[in-house]
C-alpha positions as CSV (number, residue, x, y, z in Angstrom):
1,X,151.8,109.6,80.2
2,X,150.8,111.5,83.4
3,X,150.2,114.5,81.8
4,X,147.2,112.4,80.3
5,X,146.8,110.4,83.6
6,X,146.4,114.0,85.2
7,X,144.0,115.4,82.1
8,X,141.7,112.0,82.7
9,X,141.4,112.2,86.1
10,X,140.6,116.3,85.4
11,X,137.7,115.2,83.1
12,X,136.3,112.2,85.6
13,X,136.1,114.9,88.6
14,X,134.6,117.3,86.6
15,X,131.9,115.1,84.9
16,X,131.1,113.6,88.1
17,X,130.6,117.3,89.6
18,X,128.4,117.9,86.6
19,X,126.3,114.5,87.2
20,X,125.9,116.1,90.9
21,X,124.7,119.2,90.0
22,X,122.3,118.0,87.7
23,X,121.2,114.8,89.7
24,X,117.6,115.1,91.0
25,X,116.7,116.7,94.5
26,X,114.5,114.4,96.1
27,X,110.9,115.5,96.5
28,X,109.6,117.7,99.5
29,X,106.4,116.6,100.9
30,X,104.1,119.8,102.0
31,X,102.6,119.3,105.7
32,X,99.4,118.1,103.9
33,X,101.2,115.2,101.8
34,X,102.8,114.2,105.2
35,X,99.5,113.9,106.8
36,X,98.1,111.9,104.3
37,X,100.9,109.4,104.2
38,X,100.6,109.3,108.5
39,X,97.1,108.3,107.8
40,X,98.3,105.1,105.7
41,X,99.5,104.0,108.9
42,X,96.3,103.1,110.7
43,X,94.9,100.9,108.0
44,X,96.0,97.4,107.0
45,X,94.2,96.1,103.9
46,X,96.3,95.2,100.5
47,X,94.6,95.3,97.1
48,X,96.7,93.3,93.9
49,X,95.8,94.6,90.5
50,X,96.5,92.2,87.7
51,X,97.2,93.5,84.0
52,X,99.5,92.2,81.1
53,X,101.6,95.2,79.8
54,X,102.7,98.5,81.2
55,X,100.1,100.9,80.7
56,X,97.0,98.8,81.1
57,X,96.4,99.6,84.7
58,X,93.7,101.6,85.8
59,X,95.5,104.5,87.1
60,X,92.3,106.1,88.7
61,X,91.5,103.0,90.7
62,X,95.0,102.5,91.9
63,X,95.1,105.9,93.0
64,X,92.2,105.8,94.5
65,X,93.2,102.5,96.5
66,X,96.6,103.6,97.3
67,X,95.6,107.4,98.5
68,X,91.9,107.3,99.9
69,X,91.3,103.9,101.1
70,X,94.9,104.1,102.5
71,X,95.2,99.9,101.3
72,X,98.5,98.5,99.9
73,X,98.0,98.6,96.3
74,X,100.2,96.7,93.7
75,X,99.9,96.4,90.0
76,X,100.9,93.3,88.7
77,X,102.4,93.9,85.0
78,X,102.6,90.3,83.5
79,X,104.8,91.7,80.7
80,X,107.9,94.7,80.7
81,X,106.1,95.5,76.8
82,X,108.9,94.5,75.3
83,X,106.6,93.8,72.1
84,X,105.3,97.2,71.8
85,X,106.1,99.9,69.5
86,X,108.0,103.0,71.1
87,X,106.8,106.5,69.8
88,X,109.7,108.5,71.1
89,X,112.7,106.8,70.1
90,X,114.5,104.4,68.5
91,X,114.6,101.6,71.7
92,X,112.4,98.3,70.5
93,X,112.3,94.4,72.0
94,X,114.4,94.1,74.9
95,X,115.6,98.3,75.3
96,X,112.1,99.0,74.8
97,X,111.0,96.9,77.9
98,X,113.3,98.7,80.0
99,X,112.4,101.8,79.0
100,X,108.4,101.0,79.7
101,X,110.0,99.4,83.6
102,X,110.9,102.7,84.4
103,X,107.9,104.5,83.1
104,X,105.6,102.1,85.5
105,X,108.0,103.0,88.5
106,X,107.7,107.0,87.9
107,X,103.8,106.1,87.5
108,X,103.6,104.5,90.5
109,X,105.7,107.5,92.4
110,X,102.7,109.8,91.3
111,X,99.9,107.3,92.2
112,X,101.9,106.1,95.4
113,X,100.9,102.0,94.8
114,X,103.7,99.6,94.5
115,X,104.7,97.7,90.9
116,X,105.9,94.3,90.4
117,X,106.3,91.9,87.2
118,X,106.3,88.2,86.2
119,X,108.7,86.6,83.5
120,X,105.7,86.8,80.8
121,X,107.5,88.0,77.6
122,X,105.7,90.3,75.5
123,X,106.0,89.1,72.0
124,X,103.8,91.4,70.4
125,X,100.0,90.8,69.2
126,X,98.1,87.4,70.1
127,X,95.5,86.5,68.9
128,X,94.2,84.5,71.8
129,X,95.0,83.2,75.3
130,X,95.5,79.6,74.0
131,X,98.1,80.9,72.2
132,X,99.9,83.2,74.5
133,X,99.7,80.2,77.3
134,X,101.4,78.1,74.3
135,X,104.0,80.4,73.8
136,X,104.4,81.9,77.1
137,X,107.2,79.6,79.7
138,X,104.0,79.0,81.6
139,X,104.6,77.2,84.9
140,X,107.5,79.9,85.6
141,X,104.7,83.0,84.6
142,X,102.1,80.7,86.9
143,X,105.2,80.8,90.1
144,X,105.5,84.4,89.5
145,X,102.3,85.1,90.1
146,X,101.7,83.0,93.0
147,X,104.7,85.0,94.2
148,X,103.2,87.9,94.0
149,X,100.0,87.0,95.8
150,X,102.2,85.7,98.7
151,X,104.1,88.7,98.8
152,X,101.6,91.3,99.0
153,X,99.2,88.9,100.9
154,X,95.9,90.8,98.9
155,X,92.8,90.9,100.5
156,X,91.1,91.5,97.3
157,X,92.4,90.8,93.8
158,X,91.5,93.0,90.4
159,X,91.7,91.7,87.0
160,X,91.8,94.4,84.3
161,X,90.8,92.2,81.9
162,X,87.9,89.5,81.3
163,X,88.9,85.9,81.4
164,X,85.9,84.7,79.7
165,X,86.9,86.4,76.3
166,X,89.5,84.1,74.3
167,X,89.8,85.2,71.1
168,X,88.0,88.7,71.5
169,X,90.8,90.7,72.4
170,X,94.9,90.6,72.5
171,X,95.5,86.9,74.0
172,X,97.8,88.8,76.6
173,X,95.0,90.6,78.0
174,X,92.1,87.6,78.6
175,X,95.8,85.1,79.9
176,X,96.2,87.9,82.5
177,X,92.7,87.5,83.7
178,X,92.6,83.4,83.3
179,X,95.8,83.0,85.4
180,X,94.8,85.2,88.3
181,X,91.2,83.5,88.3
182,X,92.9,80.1,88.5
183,X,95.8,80.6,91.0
184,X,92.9,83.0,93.4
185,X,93.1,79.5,95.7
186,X,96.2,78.0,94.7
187,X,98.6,80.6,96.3
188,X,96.7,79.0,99.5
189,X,98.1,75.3,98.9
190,X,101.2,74.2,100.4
191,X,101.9,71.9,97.6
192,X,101.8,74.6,94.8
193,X,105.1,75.6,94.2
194,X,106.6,74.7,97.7
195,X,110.1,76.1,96.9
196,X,108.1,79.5,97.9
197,X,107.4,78.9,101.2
198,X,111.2,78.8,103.2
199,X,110.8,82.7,102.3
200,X,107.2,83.3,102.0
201,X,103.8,81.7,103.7
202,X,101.0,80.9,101.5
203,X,97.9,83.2,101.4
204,X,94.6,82.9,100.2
205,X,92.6,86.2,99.3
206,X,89.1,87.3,100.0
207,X,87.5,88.3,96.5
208,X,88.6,88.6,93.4
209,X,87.1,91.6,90.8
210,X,86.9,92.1,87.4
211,X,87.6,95.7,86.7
212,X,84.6,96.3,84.3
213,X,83.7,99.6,82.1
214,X,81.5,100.5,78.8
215,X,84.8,99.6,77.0
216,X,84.2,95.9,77.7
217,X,79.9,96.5,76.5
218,X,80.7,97.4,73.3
219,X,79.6,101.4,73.9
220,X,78.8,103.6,76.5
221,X,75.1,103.6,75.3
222,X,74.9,99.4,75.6
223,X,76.5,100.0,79.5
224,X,74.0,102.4,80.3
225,X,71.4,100.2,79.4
226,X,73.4,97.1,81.1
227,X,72.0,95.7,84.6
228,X,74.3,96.6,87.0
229,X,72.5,94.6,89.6
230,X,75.5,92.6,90.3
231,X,78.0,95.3,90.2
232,X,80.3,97.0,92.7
233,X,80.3,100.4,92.3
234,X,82.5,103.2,93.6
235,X,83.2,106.9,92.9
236,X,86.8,107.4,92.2
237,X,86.5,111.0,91.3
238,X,87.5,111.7,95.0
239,X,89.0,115.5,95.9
240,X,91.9,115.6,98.4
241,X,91.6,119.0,99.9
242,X,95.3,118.7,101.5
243,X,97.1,118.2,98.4
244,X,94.6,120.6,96.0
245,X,94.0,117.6,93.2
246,X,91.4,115.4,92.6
247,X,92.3,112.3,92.5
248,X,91.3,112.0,88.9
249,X,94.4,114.3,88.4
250,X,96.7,112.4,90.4
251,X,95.7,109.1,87.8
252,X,96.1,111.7,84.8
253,X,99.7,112.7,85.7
254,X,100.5,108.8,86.3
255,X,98.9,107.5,83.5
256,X,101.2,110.6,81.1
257,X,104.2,108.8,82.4
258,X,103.6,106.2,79.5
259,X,105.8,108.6,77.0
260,X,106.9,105.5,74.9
261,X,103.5,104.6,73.9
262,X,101.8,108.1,73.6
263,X,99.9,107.7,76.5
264,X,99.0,111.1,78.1
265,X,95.6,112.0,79.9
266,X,94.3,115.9,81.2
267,X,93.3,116.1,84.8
268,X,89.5,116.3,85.7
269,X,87.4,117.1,88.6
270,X,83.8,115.4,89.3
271,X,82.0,112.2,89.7
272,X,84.2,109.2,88.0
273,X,82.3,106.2,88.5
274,X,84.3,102.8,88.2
275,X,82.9,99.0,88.5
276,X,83.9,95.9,89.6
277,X,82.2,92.2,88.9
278,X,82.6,89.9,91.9
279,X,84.3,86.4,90.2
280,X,85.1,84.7,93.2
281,X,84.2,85.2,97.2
282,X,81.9,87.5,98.7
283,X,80.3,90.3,97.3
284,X,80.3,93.0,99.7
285,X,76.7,93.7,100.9
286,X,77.2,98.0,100.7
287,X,78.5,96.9,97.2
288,X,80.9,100.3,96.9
289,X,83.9,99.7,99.7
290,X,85.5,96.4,98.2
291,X,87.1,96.1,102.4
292,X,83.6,95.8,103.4
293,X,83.5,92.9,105.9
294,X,87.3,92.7,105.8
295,X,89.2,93.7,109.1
296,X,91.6,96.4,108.2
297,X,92.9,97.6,111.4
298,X,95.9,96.8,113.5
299,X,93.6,93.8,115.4
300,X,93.9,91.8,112.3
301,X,97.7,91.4,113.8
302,X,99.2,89.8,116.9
303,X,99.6,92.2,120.0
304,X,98.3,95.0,117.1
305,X,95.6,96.3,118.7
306,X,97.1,99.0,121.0
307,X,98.7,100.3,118.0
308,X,95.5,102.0,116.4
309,X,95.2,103.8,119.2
310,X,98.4,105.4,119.0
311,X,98.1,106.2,115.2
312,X,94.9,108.3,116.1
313,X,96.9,110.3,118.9
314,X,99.6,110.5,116.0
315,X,97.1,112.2,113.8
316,X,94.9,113.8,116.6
317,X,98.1,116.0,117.6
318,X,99.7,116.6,114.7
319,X,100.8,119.8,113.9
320,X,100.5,121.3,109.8
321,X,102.5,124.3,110.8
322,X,105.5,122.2,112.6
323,X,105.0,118.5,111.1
324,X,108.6,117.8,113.0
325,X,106.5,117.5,116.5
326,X,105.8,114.4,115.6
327,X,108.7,112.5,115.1
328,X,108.4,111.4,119.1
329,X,105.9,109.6,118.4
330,X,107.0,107.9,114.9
331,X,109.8,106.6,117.0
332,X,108.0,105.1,119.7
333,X,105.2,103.9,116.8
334,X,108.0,102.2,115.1
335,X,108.9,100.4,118.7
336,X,105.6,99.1,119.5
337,X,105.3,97.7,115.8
338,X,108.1,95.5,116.4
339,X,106.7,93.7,118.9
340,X,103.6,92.5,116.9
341,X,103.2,89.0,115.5
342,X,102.7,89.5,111.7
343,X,106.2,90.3,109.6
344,X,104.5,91.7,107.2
345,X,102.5,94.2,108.2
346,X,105.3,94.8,110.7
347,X,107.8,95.1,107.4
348,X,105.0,97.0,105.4
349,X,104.5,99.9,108.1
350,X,108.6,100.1,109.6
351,X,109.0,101.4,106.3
352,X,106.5,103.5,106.1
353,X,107.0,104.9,109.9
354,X,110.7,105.3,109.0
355,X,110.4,107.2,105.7
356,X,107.8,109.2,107.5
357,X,110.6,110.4,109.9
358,X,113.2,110.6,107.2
359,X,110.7,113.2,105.3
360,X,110.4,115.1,108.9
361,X,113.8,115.6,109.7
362,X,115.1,116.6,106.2
């Protein structure tokens, strides 16, 4: 008996050494992928993107939120895609939904926005949104979302999908759209799901965008020919000179984290033109910066505004050959942000001031 006790505890040491040796090394940011994250720090605008399944966010538009407008960007995934069909192993139903929750989080690691869910089960094809609503535990898939506008406090609001078009595509799809469009001003009411508000506040969003494409006309040939007159439009196709990607790459290496479903996408370089249909609120007069009009800096918060300047020092002085220089003045960023008057934003950039100075001191 303790020659086996002995053997067991043998094999538990050595497969735990193993599981060290093979367990992943956390990523190194380069001085230019530092940089860009300091930059993040100076501008306070949050974007919600709103989709049904993993894999039908628009990975070039959240990348180009999240990494060269600098906003807080979320995808809202109604479902896990538990209903889907798995094209790599042998995982379906519930396995299959976790598999496609950890393929959004490594997606949203590339892409640098933030992922959340609701309780929406995925039960495979509908062929409407009456009949996903039906069948869907509505009024706890209606709380979840009102959660999530609360929590991320969006200034603007993007549906992937069309809510106008029951019964023309996968019901999940036009629901995702039709429950976004009706809670836009709900999250704002104190008697909508009050049991919220001990944790959270409410919170009423600016404008609210349908993410448009040719997809939706039917052909690229009918788009071209579309009046775009009251569309937003916006070149996504961005290059980041620091990080030697385009930010069209960037979306292709999130969007190939879909394994399960066969999703993969090759990185390009060039104009990448993406459009957005005001549904509700203001349209932006410049019609191309969906912030327009919105105030984005540290103002927008309690005893904020001193901060700003101190994140342009922050990037005036930095250093790309010695990025360590500037952990002073993380630390005495992170102080002055705890005495502003808006928990989160104050939550939102400790985090990102203290994984800033994690990442410079190794």
């Amino acid at each position: 008996m303790l020659k086996f006790k002995v053997l067991l505890l043998i094999c538990v040491v050595v497969s735990t050494g193993l599981q060290l040796a093979n367990s992943q090394v956390p990523k190194k940011l380069t001085s230019g992928e530092i940089y860009q994250q300091m930059e993040k720090l100076g501008f306070l605008g949050s974007v919600l993107y709103v989709a049904a399944h993993p894999d039908d966010e628009n990975t070039r538009l959240i990348s180009y939120l999240a990494n060269d407008k600098k906003a807080h960007t979320t995808y809202l995934s109604l479902t896990r895609g538990d209903g889907g069909q798995n094209l790599i192993g042998p995982e379906i139903s519930e396995l299959l939904g976790v598999m496609r929750t950890q393929e959004l989080l490594m997606a949203r690691s590339v892409d640098n926005g933030h992922q959340m869910f609701t309780r929406a089960n995925d039960f495979g094809y509908s062929k409407n949104a009456e009949e996903t609503i039906k069948i869907w535990d509505t009024e706890k898939v209606k709380a979840d979302v009102v959660r999530a506008i609360r929590t991320t406090r969006p200034d603007v609001i993007i549906n992937r999908f069309d809510h106008r078009t029951s019964g023309e595509t996968h019901g999940h799809h036009t629901a995702s759209g039709q429950l976004s469009y009706e809670l836009f001003e709900k999250a704002a009411d104190p008697t909508v799901y009050p049991n919220q508000l001990p944790r959270l506040s409410t919170w009423q969003p600016r404008r609210l965008f349908f993410n448009t494409s040719w997809w939706f006309y039917g052909s690229e040939e009918k788009f071209k020919k579309a009046d775009k007159s009251a569309l937003m439009s916006m070149d996504v196709g961005v290059f980041f000179p620091l990080l030697g990607k385009s930010n069209t790459e960037i979306a292709a290496e999130s969007r190939s984290k879909h394994k399960c479903q066969g999703f993969g996408a090759t990185g390009t370089r060039g104009l990448q033109m993406e459009y957005l249909e005001l549904l509700k609120g203001d349209l932006p007069p410049g019609k191309s910066d969906i912030f327009e009009g919105i105030n984005t800096t540290w103002s927008r918060v309690p005893n904020g505004a001193p901060i700003q300047a101190l994140v342009d020092d922050l990037l005036k002085n930095y250093k790309f050959t010695d990025p360590s220089t500037s952990i002073p003045a993380l630390i005495d960023l992170y102080k002055k942000v705890q005495k502003t008057g808006d928990p989160f934003w104050k939550e939102i950039k400790s985090k990102e001031i203290v994984s800033l100075i994690q990442r410079l001191i190794g």
